[in-house]
MMTF fields as JSON, N, C-alpha, C and O atoms, coordinates in Angstrom:
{
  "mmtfVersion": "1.0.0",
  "mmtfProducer": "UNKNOWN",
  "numBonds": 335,
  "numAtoms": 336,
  "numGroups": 84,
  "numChains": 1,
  "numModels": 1,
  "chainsPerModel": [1],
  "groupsPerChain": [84],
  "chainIdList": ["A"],
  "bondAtomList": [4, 2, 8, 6, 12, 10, 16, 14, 20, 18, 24, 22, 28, 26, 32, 30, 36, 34, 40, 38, 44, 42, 48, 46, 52, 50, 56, 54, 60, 58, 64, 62, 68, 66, 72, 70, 76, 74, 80, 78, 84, 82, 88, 86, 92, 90, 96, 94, 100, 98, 104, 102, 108, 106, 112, 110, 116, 114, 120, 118, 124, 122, 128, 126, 132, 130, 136, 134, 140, 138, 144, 142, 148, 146, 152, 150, 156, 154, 160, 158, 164, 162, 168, 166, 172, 170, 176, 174, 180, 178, 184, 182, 188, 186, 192, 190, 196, 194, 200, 198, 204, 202, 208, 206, 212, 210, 216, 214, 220, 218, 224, 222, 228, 226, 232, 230, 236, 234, 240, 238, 244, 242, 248, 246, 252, 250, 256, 254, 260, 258, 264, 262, 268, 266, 272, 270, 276, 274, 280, 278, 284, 282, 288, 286, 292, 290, 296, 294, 300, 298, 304, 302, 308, 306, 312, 310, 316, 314, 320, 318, 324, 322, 328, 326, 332, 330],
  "bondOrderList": [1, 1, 1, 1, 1, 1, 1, 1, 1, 1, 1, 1, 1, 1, 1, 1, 1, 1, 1, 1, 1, 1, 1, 1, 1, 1, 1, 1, 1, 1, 1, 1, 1, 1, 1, 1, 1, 1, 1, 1, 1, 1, 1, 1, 1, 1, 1, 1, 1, 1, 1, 1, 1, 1, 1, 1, 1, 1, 1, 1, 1, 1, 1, 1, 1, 1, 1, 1, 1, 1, 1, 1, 1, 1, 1, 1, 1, 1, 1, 1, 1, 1, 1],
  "groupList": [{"groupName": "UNK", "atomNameList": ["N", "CA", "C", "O"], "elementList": ["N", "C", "C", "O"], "formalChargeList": [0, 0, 0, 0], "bondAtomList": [1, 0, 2, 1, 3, 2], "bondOrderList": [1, 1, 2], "singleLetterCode": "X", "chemCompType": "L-PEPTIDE LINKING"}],
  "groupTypeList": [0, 0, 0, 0, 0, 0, 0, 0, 0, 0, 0, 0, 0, 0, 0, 0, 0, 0, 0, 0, 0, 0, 0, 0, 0, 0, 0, 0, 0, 0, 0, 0, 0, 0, 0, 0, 0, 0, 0, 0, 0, 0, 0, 0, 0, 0, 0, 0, 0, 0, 0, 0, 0, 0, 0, 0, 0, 0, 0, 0, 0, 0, 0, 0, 0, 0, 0, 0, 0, 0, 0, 0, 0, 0, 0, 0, 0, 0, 0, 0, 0, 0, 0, 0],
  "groupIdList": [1, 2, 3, 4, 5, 6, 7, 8, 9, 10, 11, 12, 13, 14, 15, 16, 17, 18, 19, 20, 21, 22, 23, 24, 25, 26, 27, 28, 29, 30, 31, 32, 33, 34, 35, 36, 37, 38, 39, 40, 41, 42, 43, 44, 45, 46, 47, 48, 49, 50, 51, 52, 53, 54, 55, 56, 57, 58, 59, 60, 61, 62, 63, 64, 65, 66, 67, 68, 69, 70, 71, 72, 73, 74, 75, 76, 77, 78, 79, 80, 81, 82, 83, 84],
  "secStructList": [7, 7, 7, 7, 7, 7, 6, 6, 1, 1, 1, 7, 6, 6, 6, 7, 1, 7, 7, 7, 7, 1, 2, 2, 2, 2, 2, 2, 2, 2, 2, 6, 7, 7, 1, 7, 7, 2, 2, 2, 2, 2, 1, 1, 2, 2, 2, 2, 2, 2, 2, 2, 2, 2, 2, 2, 2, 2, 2, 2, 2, 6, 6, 7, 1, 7, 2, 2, 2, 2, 2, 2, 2, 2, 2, 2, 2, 6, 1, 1, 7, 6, 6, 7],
  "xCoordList": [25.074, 24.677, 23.543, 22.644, 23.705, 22.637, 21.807, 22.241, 20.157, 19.454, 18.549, 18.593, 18.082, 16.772, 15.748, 15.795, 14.584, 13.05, 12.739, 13.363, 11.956, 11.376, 10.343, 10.049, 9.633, 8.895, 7.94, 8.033, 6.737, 5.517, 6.11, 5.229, 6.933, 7.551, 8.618, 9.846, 7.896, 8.222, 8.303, 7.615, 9.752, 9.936, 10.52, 10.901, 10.431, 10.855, 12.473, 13.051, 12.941, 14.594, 14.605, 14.015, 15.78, 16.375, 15.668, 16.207, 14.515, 13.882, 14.591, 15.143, 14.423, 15.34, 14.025, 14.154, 12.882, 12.029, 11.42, 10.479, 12.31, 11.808, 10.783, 10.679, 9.923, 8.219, 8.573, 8.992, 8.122, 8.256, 7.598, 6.638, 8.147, 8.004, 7.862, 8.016, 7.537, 8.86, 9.804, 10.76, 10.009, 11.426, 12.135, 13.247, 11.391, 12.232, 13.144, 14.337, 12.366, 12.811, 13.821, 14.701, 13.795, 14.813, 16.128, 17.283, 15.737, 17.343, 17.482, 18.698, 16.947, 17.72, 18.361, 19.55, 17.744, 18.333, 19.936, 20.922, 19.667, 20.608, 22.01, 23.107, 21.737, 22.656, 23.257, 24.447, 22.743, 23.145, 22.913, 23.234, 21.847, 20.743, 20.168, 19.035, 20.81, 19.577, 18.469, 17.907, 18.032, 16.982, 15.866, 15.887, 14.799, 13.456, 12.706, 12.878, 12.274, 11.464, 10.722, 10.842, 9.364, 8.392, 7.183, 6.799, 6.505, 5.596, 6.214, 5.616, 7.387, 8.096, 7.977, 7.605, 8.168, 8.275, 6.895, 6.567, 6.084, 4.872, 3.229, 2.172, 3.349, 2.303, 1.189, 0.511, 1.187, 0.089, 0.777, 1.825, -0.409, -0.25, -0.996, -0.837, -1.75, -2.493, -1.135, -0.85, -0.273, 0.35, 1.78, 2.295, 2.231, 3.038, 2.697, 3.37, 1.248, 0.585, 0.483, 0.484, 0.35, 0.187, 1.831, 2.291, 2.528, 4.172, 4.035, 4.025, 3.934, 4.42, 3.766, 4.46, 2.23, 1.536, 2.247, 2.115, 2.816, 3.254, 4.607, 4.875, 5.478, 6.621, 6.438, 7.221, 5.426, 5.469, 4.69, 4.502, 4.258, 3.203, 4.535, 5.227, 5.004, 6.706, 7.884, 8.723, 7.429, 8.534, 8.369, 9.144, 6.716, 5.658, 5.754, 6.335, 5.213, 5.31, 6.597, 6.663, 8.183, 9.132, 9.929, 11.078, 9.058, 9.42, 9.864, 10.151, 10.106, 10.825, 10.174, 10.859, 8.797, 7.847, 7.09, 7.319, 6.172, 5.238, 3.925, 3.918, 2.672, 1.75, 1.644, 1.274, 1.915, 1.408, 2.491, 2.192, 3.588, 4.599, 3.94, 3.998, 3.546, 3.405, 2.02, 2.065, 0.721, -0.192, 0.174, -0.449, 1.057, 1.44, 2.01, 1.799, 2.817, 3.924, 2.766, 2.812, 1.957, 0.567, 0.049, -0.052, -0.498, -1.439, -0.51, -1.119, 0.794, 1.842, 1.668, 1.353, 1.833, 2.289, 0.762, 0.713, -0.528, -1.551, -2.606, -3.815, -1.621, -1.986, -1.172, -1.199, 0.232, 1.035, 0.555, -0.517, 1.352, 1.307, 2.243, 2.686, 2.651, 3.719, 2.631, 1.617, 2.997, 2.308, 0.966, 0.036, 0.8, -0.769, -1.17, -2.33],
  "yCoordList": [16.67, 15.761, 16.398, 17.083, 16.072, 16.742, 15.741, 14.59, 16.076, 14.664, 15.521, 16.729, 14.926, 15.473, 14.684, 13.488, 15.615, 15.322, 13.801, 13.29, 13.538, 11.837, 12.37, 13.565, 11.269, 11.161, 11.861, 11.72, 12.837, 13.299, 14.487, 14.601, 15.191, 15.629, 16.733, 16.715, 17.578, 18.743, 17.445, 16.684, 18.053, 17.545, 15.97, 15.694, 15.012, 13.715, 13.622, 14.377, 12.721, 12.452, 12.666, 12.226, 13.729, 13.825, 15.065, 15.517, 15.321, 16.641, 18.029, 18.8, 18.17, 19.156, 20.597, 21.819, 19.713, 21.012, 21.708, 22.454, 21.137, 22.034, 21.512, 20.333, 22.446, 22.174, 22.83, 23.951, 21.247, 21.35, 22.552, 23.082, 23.01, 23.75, 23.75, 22.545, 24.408, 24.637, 24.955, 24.211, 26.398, 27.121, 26.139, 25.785, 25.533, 25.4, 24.006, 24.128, 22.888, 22.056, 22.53, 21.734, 23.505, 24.137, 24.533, 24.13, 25.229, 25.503, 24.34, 24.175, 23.315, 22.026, 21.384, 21.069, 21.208, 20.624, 21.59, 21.056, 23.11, 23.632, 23.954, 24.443, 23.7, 23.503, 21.94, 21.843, 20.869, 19.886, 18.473, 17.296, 19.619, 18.923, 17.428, 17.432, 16.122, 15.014, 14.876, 13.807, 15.289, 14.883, 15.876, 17.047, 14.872, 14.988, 16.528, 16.495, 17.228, 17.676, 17.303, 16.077, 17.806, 17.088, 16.823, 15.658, 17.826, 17.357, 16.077, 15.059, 16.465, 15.083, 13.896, 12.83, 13.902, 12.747, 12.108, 10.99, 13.008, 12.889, 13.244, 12.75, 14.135, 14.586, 15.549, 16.344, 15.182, 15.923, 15.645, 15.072, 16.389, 15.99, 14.327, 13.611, 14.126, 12.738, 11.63, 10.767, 11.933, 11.205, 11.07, 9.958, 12.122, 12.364, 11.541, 10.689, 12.032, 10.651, 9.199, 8.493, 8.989, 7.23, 6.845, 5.703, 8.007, 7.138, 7.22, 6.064, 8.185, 7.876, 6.789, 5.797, 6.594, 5.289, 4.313, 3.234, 4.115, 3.059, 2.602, 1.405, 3.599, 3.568, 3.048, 2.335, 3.507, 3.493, 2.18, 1.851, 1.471, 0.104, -0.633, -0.834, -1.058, -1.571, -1.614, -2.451, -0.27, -0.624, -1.302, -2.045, -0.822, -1.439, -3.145, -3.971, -3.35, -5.395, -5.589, -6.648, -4.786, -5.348, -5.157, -5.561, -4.433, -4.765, -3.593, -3.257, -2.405, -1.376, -0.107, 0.795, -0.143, 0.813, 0.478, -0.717, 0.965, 0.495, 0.811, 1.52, -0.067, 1.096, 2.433, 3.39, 2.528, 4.409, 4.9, 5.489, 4.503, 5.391, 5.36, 6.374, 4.633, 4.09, 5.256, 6.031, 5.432, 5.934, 7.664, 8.565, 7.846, 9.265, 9.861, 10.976, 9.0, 9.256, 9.59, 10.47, 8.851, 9.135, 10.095, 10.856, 10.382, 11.384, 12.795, 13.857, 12.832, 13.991, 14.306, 15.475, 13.317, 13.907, 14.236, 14.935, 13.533, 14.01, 14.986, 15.145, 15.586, 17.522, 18.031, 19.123, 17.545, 18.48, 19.596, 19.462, 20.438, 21.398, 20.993, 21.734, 19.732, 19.222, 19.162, 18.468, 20.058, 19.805, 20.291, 19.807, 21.651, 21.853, 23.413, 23.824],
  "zCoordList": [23.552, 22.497, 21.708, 22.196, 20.376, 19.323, 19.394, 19.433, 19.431, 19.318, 18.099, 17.865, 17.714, 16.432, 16.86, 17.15, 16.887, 17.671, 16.741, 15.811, 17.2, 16.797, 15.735, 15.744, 14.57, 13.862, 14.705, 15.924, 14.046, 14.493, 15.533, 16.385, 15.772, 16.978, 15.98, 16.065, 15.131, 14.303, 12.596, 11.915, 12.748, 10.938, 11.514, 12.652, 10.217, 10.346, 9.942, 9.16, 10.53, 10.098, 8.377, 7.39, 8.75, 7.437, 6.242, 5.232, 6.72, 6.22, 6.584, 5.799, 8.127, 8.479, 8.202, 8.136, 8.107, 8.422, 6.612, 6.342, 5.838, 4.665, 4.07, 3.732, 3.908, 3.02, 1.748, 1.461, 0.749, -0.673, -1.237, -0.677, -2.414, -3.082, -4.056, -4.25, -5.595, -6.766, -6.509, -6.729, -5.834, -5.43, -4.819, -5.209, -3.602, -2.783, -3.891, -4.169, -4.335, -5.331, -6.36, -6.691, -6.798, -7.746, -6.695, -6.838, -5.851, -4.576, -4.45, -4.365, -4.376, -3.544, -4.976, -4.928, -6.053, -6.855, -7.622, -8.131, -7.438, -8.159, -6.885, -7.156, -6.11, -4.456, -4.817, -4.52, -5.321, -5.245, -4.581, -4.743, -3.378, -2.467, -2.822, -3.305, -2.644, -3.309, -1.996, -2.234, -1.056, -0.303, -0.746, -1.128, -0.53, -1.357, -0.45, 0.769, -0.759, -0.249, 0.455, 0.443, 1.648, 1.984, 1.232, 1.126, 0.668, -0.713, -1.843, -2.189, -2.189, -2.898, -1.838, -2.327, -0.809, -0.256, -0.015, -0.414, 0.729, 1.294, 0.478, 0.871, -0.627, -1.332, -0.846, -1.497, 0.832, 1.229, 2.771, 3.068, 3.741, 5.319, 5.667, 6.655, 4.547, 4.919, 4.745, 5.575, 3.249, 2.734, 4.243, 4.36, 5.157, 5.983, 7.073, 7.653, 7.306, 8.371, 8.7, 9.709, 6.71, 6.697, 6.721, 6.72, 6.741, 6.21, 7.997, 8.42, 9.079, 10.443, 10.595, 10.819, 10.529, 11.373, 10.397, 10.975, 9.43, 8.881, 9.411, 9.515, 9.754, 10.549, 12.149, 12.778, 12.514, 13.838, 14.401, 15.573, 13.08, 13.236, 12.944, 13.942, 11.799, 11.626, 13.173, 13.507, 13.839, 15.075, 16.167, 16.769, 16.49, 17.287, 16.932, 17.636, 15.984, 15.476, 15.853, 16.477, 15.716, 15.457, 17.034, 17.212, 18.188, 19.85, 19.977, 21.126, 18.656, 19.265, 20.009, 20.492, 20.044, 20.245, 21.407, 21.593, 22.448, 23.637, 22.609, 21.602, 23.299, 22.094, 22.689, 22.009, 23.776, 24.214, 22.888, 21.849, 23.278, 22.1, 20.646, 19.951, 20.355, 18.782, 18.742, 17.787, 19.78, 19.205, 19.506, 18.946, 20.28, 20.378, 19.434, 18.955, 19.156, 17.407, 16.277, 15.417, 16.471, 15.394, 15.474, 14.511, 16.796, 16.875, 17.025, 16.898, 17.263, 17.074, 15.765, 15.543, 14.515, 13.366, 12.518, 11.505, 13.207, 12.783, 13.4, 13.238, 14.193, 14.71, 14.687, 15.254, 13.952, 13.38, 12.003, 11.414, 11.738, 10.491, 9.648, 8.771, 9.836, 8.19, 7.13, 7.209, 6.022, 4.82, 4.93, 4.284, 6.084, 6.266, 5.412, 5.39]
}
């Protein structure tokens, strides 16, 4: 089974790892690519951070998270190098 690492735990669903660019924005758009870059998505590593703790507060309120999980997911994607 293919699993893809969790939020904070390398790249987030659906990135697949690529850090925005120009270039890289021009290959994705002239490939046909519609998923955003990570600078497009995120702006910065702060902007990558508030989207996990915002995700991971949403799953947490909604029963799907423990808090150990919820503050690990945080503190993964804010000593990560996305966007550093």
């Amino acid at each position: 089974m293919n699993h893809q690492p969790a939020c904070g735990q390398g790249s987030p669903p659906g990135t697949l790892g690529r850090r925005g660019t120009d270039a890289a924005a021009g290959e994705r758009t002239a490939s046909g690519d519609p998923r955003l870059s990570l600078e497009e998505r995120y702006g910065s590593h702060e902007g990558y951070v508030a989207a996990v703790r915002a995700a991971a507060g949403k799953a947490f309120a909604e029963g799907f998270l423990l808090p150990a999980d919820r503050d690990r997911l945080i503190r993964q994607a804010s000593e990560s190098a996305v966007l550093r």
